[in-house]
VEXDREN-2710 file (C-alpha; in Angstrom, 1 decimal):
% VEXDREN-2710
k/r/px/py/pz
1/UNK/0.0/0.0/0.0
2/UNK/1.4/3.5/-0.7
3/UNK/1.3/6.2/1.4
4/UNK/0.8/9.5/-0.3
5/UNK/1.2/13.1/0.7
6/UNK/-1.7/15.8/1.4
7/UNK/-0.7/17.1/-2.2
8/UNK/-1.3/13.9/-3.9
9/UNK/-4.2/13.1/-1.7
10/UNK/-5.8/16.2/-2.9
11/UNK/-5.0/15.3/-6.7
12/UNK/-6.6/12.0/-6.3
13/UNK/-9.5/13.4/-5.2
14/UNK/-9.6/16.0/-7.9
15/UNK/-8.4/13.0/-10.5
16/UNK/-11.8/10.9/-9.5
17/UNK/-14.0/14.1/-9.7
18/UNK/-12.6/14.6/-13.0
19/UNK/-12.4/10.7/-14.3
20/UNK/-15.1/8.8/-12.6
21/UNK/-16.6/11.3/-13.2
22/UNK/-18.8/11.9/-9.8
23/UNK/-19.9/15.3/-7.8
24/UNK/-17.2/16.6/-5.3
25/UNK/-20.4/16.4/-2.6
26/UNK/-21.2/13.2/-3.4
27/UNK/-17.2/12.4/-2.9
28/UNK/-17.5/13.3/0.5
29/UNK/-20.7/11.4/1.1
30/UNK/-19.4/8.1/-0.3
31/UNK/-16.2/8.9/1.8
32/UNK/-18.4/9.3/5.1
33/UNK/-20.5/6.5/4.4
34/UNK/-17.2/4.2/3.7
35/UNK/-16.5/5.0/7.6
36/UNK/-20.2/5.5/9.3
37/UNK/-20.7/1.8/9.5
38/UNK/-17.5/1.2/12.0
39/UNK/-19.2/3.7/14.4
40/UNK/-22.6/2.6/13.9
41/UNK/-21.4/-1.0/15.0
42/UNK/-19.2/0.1/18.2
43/UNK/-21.6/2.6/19.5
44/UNK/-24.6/2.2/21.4
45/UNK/-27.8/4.2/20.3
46/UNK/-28.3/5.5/24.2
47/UNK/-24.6/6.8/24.1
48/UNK/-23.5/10.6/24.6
49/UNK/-21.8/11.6/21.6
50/UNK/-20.5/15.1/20.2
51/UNK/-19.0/15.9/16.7
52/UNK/-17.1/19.4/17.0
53/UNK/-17.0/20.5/12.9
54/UNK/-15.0/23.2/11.2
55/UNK/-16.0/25.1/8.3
56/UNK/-13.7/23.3/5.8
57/UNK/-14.2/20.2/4.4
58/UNK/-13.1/18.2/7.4
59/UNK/-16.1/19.7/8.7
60/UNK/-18.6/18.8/6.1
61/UNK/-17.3/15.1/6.6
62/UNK/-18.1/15.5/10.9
63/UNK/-21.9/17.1/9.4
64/UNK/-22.5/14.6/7.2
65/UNK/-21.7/11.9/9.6
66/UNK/-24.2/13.3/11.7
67/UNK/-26.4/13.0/9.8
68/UNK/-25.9/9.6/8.4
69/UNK/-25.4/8.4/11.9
70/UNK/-29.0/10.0/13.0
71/UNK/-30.4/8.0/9.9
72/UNK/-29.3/5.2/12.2
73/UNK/-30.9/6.2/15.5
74/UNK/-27.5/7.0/16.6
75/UNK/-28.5/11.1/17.1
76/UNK/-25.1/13.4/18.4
77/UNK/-25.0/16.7/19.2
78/UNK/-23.0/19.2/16.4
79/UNK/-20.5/21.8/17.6
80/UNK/-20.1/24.2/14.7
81/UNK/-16.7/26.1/15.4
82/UNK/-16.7/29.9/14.2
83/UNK/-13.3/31.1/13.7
84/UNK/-14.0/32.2/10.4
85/UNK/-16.8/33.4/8.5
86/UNK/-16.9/31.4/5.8
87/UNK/-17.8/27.4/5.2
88/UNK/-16.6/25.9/2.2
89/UNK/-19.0/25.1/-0.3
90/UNK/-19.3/21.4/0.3
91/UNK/-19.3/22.1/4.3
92/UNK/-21.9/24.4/3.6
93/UNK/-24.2/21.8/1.6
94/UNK/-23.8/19.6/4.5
95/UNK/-24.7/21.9/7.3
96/UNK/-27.9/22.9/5.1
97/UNK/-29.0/19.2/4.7
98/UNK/-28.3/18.7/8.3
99/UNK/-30.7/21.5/9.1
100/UNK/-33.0/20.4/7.2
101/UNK/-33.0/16.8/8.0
102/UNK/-34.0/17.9/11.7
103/UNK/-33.0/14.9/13.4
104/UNK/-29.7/16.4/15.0
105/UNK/-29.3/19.3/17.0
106/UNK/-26.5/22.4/16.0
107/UNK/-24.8/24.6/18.2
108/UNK/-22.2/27.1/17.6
109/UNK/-19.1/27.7/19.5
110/UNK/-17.8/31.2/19.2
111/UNK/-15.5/31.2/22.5
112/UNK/-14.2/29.4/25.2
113/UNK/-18.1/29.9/26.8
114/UNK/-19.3/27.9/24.6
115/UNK/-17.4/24.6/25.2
116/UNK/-19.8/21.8/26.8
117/UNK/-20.1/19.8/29.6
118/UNK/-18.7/16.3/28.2
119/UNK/-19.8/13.3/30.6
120/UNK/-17.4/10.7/31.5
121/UNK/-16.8/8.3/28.8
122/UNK/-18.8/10.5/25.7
123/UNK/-17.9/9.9/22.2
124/UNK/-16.1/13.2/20.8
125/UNK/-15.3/12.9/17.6
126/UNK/-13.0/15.8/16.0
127/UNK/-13.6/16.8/12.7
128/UNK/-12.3/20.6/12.9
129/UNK/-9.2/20.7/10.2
130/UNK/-8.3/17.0/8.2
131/UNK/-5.1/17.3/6.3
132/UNK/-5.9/20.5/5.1
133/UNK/-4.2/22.3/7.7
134/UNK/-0.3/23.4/7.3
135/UNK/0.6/25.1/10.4
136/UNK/0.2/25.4/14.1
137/UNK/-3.5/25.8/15.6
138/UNK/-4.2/28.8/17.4
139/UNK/-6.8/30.8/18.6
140/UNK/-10.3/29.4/19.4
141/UNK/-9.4/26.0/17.7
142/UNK/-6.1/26.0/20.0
143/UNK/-8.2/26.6/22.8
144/UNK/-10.8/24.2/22.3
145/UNK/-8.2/20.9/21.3
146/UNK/-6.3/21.5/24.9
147/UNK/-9.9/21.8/26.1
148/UNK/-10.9/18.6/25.0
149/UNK/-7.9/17.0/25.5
150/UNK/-8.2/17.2/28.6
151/UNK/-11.8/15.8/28.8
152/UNK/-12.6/11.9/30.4
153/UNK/-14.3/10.9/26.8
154/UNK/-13.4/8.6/24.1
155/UNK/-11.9/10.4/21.1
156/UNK/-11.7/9.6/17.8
157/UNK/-10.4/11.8/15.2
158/UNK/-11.7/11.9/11.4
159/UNK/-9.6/11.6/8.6
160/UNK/-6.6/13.1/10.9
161/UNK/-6.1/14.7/14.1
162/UNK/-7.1/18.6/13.9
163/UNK/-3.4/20.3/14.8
164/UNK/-1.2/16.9/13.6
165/UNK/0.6/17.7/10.1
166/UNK/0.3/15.2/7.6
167/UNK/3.5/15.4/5.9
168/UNK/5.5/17.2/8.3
169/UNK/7.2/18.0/12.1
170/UNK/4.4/18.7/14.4
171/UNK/6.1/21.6/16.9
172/UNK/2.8/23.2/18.4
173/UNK/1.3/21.0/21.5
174/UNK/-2.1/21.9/20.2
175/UNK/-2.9/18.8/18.9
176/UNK/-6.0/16.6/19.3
177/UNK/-5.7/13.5/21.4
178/UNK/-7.3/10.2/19.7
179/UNK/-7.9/7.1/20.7
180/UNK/-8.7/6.1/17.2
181/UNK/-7.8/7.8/13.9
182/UNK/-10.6/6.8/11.2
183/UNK/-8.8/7.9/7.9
184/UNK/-9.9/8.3/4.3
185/UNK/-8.8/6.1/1.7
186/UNK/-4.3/5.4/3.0
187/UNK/-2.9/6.1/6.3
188/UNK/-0.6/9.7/6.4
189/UNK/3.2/9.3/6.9
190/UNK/2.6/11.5/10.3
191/UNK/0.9/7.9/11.5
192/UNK/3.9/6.1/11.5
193/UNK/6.0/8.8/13.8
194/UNK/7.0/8.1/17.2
195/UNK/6.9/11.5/19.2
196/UNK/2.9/11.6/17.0
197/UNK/1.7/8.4/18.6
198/UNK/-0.6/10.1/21.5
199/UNK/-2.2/11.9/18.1
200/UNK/-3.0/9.0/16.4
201/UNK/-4.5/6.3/18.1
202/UNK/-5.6/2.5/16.8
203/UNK/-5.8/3.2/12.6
204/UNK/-8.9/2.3/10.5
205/UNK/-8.1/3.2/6.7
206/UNK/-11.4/3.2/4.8
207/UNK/-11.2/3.0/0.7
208/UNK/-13.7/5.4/-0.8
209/UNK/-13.2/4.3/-3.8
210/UNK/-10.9/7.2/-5.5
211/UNK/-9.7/6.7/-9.4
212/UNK/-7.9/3.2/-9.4
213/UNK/-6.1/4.7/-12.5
214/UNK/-4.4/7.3/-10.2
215/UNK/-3.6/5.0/-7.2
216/UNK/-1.9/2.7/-9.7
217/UNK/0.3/5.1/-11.0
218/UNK/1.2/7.8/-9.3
219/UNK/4.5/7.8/-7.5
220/UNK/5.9/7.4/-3.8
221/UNK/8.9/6.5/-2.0
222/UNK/6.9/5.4/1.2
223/UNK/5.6/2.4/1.2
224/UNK/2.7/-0.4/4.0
225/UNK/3.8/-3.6/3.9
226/UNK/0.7/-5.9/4.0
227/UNK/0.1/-9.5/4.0
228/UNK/-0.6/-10.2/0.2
229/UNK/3.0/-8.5/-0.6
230/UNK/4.7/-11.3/2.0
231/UNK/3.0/-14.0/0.2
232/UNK/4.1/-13.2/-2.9
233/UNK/7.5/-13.2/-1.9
234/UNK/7.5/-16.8/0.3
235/UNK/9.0/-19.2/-2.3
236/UNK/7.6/-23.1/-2.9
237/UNK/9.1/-26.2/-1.9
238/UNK/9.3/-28.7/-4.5
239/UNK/8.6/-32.5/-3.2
240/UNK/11.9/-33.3/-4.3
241/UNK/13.6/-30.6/-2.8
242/UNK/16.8/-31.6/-0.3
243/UNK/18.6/-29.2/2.3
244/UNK/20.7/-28.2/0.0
245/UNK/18.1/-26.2/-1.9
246/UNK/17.6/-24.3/0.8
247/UNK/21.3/-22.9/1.3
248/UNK/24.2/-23.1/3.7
249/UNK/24.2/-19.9/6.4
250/UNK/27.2/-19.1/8.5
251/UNK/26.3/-17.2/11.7
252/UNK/29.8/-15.3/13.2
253/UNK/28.2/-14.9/17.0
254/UNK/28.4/-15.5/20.5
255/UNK/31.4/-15.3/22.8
256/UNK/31.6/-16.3/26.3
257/UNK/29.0/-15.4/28.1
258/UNK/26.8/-13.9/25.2
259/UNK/26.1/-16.9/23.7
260/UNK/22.3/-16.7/24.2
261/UNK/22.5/-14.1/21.5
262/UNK/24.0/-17.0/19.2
263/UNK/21.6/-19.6/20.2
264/UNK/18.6/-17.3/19.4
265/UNK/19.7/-16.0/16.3
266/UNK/20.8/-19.9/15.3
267/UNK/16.9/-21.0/16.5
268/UNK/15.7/-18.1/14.5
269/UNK/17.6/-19.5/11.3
270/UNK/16.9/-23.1/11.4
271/UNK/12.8/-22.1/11.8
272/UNK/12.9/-20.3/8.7
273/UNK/13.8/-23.0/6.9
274/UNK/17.6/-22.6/5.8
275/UNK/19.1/-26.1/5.0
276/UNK/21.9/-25.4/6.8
277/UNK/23.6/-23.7/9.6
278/UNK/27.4/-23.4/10.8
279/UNK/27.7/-21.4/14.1
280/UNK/31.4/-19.5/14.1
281/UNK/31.9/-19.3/17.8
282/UNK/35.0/-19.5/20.6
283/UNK/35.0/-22.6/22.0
284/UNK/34.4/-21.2/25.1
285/UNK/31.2/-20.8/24.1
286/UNK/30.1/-23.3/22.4
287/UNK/28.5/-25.9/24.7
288/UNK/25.2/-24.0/25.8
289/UNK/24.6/-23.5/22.1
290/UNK/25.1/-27.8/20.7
291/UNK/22.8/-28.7/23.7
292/UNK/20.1/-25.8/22.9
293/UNK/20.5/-26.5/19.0
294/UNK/21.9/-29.9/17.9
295/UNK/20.7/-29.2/14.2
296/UNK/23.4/-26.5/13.6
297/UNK/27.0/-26.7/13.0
298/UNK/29.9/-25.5/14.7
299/UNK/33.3/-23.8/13.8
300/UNK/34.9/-23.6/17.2
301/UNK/37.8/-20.8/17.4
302/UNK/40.6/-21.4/19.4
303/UNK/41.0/-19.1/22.4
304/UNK/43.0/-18.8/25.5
305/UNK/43.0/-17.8/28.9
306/UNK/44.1/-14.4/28.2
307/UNK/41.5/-13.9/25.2
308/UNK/38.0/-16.2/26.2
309/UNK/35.8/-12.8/25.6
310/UNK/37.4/-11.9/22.3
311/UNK/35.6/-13.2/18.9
312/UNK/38.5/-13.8/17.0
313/UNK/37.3/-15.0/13.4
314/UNK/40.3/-13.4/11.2
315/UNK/41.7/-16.8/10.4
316/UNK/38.6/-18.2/9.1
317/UNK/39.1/-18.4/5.0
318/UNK/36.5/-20.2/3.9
319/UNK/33.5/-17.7/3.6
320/UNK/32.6/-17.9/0.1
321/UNK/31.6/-21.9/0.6
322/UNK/28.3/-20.2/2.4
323/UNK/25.2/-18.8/0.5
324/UNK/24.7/-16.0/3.5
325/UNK/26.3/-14.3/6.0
326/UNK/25.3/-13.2/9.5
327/UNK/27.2/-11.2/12.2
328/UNK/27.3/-9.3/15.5
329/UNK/24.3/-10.9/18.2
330/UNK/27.3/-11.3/20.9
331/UNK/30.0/-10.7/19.4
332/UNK/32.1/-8.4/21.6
333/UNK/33.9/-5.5/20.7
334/UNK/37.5/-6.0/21.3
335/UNK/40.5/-5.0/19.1
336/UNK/40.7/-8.8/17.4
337/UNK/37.2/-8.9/16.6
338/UNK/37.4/-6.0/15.2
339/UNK/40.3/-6.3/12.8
340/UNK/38.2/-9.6/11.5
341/UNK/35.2/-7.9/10.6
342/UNK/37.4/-4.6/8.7
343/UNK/38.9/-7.7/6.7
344/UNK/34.7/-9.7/6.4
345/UNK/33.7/-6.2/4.9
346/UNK/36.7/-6.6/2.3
347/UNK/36.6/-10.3/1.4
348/UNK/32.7/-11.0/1.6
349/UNK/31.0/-12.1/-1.8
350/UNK/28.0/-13.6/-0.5
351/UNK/24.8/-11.4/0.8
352/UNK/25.5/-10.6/4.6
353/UNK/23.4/-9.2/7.2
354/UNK/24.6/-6.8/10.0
355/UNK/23.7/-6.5/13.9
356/UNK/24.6/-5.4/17.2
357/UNK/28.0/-5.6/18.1
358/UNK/29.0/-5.7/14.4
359/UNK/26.8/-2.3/14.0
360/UNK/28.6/-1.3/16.9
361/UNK/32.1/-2.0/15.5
362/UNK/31.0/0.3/12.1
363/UNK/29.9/3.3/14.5
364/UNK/33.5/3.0/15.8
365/UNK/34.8/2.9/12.3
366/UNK/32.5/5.1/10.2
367/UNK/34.8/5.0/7.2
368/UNK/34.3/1.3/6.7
369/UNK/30.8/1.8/5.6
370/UNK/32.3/2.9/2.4
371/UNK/33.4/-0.5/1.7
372/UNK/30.1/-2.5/2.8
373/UNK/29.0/-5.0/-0.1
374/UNK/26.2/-3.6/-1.8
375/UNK/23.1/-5.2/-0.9
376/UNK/24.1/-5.6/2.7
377/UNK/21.2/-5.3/5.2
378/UNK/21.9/-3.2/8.6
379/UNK/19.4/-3.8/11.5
380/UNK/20.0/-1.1/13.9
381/UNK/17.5/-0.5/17.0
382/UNK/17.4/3.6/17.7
383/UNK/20.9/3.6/19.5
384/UNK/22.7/1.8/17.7
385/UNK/21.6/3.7/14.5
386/UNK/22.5/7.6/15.8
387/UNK/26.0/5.7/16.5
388/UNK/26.0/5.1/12.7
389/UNK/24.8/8.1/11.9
390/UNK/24.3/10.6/14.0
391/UNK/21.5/12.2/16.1
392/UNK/18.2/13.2/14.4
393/UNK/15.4/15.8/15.7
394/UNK/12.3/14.2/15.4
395/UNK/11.3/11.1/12.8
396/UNK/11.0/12.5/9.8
397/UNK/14.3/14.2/9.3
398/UNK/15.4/10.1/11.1
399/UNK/13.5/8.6/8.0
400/UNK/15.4/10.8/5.8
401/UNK/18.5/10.3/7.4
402/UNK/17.9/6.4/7.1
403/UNK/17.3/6.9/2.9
404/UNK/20.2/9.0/2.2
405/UNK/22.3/6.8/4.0
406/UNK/21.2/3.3/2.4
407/UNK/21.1/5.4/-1.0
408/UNK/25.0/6.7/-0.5
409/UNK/26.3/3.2/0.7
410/UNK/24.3/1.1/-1.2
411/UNK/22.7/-1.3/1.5
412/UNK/19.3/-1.9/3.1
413/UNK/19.0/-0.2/6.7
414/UNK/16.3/-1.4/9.1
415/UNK/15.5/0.9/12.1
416/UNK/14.0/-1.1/14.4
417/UNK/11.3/0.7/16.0
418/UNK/7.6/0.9/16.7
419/UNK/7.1/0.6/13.0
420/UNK/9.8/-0.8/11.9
421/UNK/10.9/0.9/8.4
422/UNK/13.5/-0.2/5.8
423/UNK/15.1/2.1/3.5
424/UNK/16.6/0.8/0.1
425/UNK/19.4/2.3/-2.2
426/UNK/17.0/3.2/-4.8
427/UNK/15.3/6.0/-2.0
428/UNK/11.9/4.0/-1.5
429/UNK/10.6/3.5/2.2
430/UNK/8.9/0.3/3.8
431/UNK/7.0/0.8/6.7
432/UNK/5.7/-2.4/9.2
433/UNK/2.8/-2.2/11.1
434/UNK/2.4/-5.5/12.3
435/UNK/3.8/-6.6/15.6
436/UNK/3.4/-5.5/18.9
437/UNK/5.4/-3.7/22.3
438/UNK/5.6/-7.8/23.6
439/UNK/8.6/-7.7/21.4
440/UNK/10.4/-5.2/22.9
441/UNK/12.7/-7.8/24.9
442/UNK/15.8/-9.0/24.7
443/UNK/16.9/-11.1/22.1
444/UNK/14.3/-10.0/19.6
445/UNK/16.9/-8.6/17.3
446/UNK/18.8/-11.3/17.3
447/UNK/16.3/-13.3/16.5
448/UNK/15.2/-10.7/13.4
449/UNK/18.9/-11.1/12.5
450/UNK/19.0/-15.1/12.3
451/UNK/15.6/-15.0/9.9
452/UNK/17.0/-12.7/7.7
453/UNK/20.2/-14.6/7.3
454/UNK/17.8/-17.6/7.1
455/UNK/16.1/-15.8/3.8
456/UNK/19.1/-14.8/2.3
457/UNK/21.0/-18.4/2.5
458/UNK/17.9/-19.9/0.8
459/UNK/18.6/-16.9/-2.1
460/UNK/16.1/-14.4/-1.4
461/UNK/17.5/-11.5/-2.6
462/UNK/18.4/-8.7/0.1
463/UNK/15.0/-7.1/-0.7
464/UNK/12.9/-9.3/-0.6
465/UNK/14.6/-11.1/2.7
466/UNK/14.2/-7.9/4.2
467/UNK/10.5/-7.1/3.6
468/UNK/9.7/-10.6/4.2
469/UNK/11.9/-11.1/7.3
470/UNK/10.6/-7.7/9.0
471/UNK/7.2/-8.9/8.2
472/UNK/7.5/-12.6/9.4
473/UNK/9.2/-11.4/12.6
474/UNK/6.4/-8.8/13.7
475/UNK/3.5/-11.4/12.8
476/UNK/5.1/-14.2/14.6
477/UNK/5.1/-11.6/17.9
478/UNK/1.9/-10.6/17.2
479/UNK/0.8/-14.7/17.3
480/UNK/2.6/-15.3/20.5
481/UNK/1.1/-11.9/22.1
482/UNK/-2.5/-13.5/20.8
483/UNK/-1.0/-16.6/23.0
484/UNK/0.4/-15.5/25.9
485/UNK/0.2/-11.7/26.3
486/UNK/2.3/-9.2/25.2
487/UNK/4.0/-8.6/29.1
488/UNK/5.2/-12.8/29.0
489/UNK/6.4/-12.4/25.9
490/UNK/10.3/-13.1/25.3
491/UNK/12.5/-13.8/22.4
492/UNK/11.9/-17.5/22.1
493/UNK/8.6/-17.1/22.3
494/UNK/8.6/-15.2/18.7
495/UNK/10.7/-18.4/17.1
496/UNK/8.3/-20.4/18.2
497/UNK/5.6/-18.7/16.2
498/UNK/7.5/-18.7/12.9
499/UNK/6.1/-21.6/11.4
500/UNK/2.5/-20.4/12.3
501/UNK/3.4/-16.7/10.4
502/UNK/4.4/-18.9/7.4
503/UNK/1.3/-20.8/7.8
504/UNK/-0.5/-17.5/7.6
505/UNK/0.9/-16.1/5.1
506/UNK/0.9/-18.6/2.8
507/UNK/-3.0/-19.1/3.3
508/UNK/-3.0/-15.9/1.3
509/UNK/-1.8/-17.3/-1.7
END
């Protein structure tokens, strides 16, 4: 699913006028009928409910819910904002048929003495501004947002929140507060920002049916990943397959005492279905991981006494035997590790996939990103990604960051996040929105890391192991949160979903 700006919103809109060819008015009923239903069905007829309008077309939408909803039985009361004097002309057709329709009674709200009593629990629903707005609310539409936001009710917010830019920062504080965001036709990029999240609510995108001719074809750099777009990806398994169709995977990991990061990333990599699996490890380190895992393999480095927490892997030549390469869930940091990675980054032929401590080495050595293989996928969480690249204000000017860095290096970055988002070299933008705050626990990177490396053995290319790794990992949380709950949730827990996420997603093929 693409996510478009306000700008292209408003040109699809003015594309199905044009091309459908239908009545801007009747637009704007189809769109508030698309969304009336999901109130209707969640609201009881005896409930309290307000709809505060503007005199834009944000507002017509709020009036003409009104009165679709009183069509219904459902009758609220309408809060006509003042703070202009005119309506535009499709709010003003509304507000007319309101009137006449009788059902639903209009007040106005000139000033602060007009604001109502709200009960406890009342259904406000904000239809002031939409995406129409480009800067900060102020004056009597400041006033009554912080009023409201500070009301015991249920808020729900139409389209977007009044005072929460689409396509933009948000600096003002004057922001309605939703508990859902019931949005016309694809979800707005300010949706998927963290410091927007008390703005936004749970999501309900609604199709209202704009030109399919547009939607097709115009262009975007951000980007939902959904269900369909995994299955397509997920490759078949011939009957007569054997393990070697489905690649060899090297995971450089673990040292002593980290090698639970190993074992989870190794678990992770055998349930996605590589072939096979050699584990690169210290010795010290490597008995917790054969009893935990008998399926992999080991390649046990020699160590001493004087170096049992350093992952020494520099005299390992035989890299280009594997189909994929994974590194950094325990690694360590120190000098010998570090050397062996700078001389990985120069030998490596095979797709490889980044993490942790191996993240953690780059921030060190910032000129070494220069000489990443092209392709290579980077997994940061948010700390380890300002080490790589620095400190960003707020989200947006993070997601651009995160696209000119995979564009001027050449590799696939992964903030891991909220909504986890990939940036490509060619500029373009995934978004995630499965998955769930169960995950954040340890170990669930590592475990991100070992399916990814999983994908890429069985020749997935780095896109597509990306996307479908990402998407894999947040649906298998989001089955074990269904499960168990999101607060017992740990990393293990996600691997033993995996197979259940395939299931799923293959069911949509």
């Amino acid at each position: 699913m693409k996510i478009l700006s306000t700008e292209q919103i408003r040109e699809a809109d003015r594309y199905t006028i044009e091309h459908e060819p239908i009545a801007s008015i009747d637009l704007m009923e189809r769109a508030v009928g698309a969304l009336a239903p999901w109130l209707i069905e969640r609201i009881q007829k005896d409930s309290k409910m307000s709809i505060f309008c503007g005199l834009g077309n944000n507002g017509g939408d709020g009036l003409a819910l009104a009165r679709l909803l009183s069509e219904k039985e459902l009758v609220p009361t309408v809060y006509l904002v003042r703070y202009a004097d005119k309506m535009s002309s499709d709010c003003e057709t509304n507000y007319q048929r309101l009137k006449e329709a009788g059902k639903v009674p209009i007040k106005d709200v000139r000033g602060s003495e007009d604001f109502p009593q709200l009960e406890r629990g009342e259904v406000v629903v904000d239809a002031l501004f939409g995406t129409g707005l480009n800067r900060p609310l102020e004056g009597l539409a400041a006033e009554l947002v912080d009023y409201l936001n500070r009301q015991a009710v249920i808020r729900i917010a139409i389209d977007i929140a009044s005072g929460l830019l689409a396509d933009a920062p948000t600096e003002s504080k004057s922001v309605f507060k939703t508990d859902y965001t019931l949005t016309f036709q694809v979800p707005k990029l300010a949706f998927f920002m963290q410091e927007n999240e008390p703005y936004v609510g749970s999501i309900e995108a609604f199709d209202i049916g704009l030109h399919p001719d547009y939607l097709n074809n115009v262009k975007t750099d951000y980007h939902i990943m959904l269900k369909p777009i995994a299955a397509n990806l997920v490759h078949n398994r011939p009957r007569f397959s054997h393990k070697g169709n489905y690649g060899h995977a090297l995971l450089i990991a673990g040292s002593e005492g980290k090698t639970g990061a190993a074992i989870l990333s190794a678990k992770a990599c055998m349930k996605t279905g590589v072939g096979l699996l050699t584990v690169l490890l210290p010795k010290s380190a490597w008995t917790p991981l054969q009893v935990a895992l008998p399926e992999t393999m080991l390649y046990l480095l020699e160590d001493n006494r004087e170096d049992r927490n350093q992952h020494r892997f520099d005299d390992f030549d035989r890299l280009q035997s594997f189909n994929a390469i994974g590194i950094g869930p325990g690694l360590g940091k120190a000098e010998v590790t570090a050397r062996a990675l700078k001389r990985l980054i120069q030998d490596c032929q095979v797709p490889m996939v980044m993490d942790a401590d191996a993240l953690n080495i780059l921030a060190e050595n910032p000129t070494w990103l220069s000489f990443l293989p092209k392709g290579t996928i980077l997994t940061p969480h948010p700390k380890e990604f300002e080490r790589l690249f620095g400190p960003s204000a707020n989200s947006f000017e993070r997601i651009k960051l995160q696209r000119e860095m995979a564009m001027k290096y050449g590799v696939i970055i992964i903030y891991k996040g909220g909504y986890p988002t990939i940036a490509f070299p060619d500029g373009s933008i995934f978004f995630n929105t499965n998955g769930n705050p169960g995950m954040a626990t340890a170990g669930s990177g590592d475990t991100l890391t070992g399916m990814i490396l999983s994908l890429l053995a069985q020749r997935y290319s780095p896109e597509e192991a990306a996307v479908l790794g990402v998407y894999l990992h947040g649906l298998a949380g989001d089955l074990a949160a269904e499960e168990i709950g999101q607060e017992a949730m740990i990393a293990s827990d996600i691997i033993e979903h995996i197979g259940r996420a395939f299931s799923s997603i293959n069911k949509e093929k």
